[in-house]
ZAGU-224456 format. One record per residue (C-alpha): residue in one letter; chain; x, y, z. Coordinates in nm, 2 decimals, m for minus. Each point is the difference from the previous one (the first is absolute). Layout:
R  code  unit    east   north      up
R     A     A       X       Y       Z
...
END
This chain:
R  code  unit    east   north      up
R     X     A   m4.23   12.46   16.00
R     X     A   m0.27   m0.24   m0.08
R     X     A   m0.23   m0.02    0.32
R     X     A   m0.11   m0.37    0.04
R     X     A   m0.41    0.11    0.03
R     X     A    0.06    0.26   m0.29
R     X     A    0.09   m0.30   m0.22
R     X     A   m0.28   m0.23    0.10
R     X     A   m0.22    0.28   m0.05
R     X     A    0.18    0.07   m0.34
R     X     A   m0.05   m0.33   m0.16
R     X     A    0.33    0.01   m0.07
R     X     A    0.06   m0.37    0.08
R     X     A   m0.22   m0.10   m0.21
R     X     A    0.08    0.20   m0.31
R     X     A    0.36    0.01   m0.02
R     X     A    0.01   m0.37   m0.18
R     X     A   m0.25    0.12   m0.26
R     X     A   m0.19   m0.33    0.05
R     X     A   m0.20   m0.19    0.32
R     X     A    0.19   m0.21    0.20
R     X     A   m0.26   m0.27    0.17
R     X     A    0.15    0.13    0.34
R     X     A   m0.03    0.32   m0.06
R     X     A   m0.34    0.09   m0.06
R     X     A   m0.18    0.36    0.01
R     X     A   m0.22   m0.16    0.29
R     X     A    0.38   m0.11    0.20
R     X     A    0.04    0.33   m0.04
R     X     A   m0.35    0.08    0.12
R     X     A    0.09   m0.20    0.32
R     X     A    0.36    0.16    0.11
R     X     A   m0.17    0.29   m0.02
R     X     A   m0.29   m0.05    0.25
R     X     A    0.21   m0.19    0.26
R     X     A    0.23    0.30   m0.04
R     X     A   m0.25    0.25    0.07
R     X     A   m0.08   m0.21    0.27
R     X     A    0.36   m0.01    0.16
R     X     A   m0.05   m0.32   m0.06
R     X     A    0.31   m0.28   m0.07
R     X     A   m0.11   m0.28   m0.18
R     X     A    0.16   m0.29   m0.22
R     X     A   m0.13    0.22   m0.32
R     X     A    0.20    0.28    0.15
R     X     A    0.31   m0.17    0.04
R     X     A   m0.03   m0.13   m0.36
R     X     A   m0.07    0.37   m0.11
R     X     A    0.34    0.09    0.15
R     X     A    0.21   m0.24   m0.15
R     X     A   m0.17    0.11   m0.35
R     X     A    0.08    0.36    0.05
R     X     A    0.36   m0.08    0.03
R     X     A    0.02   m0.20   m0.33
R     X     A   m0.21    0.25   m0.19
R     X     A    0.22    0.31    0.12
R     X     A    0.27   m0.25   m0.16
R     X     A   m0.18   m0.02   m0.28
R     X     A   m0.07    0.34   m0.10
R     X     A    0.36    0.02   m0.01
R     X     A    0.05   m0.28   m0.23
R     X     A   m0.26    0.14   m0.23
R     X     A    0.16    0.34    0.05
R     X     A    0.32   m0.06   m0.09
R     X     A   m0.13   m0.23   m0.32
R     X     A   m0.15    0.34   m0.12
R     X     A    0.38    0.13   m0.05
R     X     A    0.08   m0.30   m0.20
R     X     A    0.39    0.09   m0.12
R     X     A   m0.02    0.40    0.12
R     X     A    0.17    0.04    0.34
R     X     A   m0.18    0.14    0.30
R     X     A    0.12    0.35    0.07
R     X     A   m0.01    0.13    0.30
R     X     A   m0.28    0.23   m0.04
R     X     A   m0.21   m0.31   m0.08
R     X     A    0.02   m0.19    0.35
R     X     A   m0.28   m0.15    0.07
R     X     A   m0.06   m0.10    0.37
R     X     A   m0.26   m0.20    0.17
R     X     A    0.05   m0.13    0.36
R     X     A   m0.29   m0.11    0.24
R     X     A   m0.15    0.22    0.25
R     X     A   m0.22   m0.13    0.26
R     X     A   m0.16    0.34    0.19
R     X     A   m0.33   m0.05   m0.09
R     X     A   m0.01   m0.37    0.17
R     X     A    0.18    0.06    0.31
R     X     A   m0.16   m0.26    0.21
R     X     A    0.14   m0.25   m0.19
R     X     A    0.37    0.04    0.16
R     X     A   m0.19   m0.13    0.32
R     X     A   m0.06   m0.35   m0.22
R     X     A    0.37   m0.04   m0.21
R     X     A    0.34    0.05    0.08
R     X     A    0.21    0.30   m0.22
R     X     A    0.32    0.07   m0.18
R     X     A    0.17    0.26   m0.09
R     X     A    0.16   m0.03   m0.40
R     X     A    0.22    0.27   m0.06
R     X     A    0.32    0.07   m0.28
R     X     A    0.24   m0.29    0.13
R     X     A    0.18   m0.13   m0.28
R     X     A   m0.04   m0.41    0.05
R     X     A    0.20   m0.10   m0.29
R     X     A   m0.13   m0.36   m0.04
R     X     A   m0.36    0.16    0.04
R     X     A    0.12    0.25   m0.29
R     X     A    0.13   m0.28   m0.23
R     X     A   m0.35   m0.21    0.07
R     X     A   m0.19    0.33   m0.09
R     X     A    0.15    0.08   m0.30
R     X     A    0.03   m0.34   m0.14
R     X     A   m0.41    0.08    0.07
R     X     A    0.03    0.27   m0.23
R     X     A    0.23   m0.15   m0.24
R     X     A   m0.25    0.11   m0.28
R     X     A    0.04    0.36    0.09
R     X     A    0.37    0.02    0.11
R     X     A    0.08    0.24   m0.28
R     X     A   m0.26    0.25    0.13
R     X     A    0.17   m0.02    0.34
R     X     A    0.25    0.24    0.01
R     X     A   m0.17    0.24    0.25
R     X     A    0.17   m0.08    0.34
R     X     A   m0.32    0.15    0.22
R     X     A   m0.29   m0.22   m0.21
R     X     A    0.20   m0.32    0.02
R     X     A    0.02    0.06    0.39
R     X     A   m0.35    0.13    0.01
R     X     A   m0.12   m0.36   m0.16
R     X     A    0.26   m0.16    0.20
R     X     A   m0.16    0.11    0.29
R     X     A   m0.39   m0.18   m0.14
R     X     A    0.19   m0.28   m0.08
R     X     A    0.10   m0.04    0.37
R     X     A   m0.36    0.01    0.10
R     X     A   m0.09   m0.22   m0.29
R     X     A    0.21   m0.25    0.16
R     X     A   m0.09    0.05    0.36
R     X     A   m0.35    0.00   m0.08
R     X     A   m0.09   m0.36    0.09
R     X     A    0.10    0.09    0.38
R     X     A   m0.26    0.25   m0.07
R     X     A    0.21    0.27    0.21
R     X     A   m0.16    0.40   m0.07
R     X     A    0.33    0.13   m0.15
R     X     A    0.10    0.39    0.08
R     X     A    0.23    0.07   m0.28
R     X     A    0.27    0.29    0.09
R     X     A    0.11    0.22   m0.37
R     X     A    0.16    0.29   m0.03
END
């Protein structure tokens, strides 16, 4: 579980892409942060939200580019699903949903043809619905909804 402050705190956002993004600046970072501390929910915030769902995504993009050809074996799941404990107030300020392992199989299809680079590495049934289950948030994220994800 990847706690929303933990990762503004982390830096993560800003140094999973290897590179700057203009919008994504140390001092954005800097910002989300402060307001946070402050229980504060702010445009910057929101934006932050909507980041930490694509980057979640992306660390399993990258993730799975590390196996290249070798399948994922069981023992090498990786999961990452948002957490929002340390930032309670702001379920007062956005609505919430609850992902959990339904098996939407137009919402499958759309994933893996995502992921078409990596379907070879895809044979591990509990990663696939592990990163099925960021890509729902990925795709909910412009509601900005704070997603609860349900796993096993």
């Amino acid at each position: 579980m990847i706690d929303f402050l933990d990762y503004i705190m982390a830096g993560i956002a800003f140094n999973t892409r290897n590179f700057e993004l203009p919008s994504r600046k140390i001092s954005f970072y800097a910002q989300v942060y402060a307001d946070l501390v402050e229980a504060k929910n702010t445009e910057i915030v929101e934006k932050a939200i909507k980041y930490f769902y694509e980057d979640i995504f992306d660390i399993y993009q990258k993730y799975l580019k590390s196996f290249k050809t070798e399948e994922i074996k069981e023992e090498d799941t990786v999961i990452l699903l948002p957490l929002w404990e340390k930032t309670p107030f702001l379920k007062e300020h956005y609505k919430q949903t609850t992902v959990g392992p339904t098996t939407d199989d137009s919402l499958l299809n759309d994933l893996i043809l995502n992921l078409s680079n990596y379907r070879s590495v895809l044979n591990n049934h509990k990663q696939l619905q592990y990163i099925h289950l960021s890509y729902e948030c990925i795709l909910d994220r412009n509601n900005t909804k704070l997603l609860e994800v349900l796993y096993e």
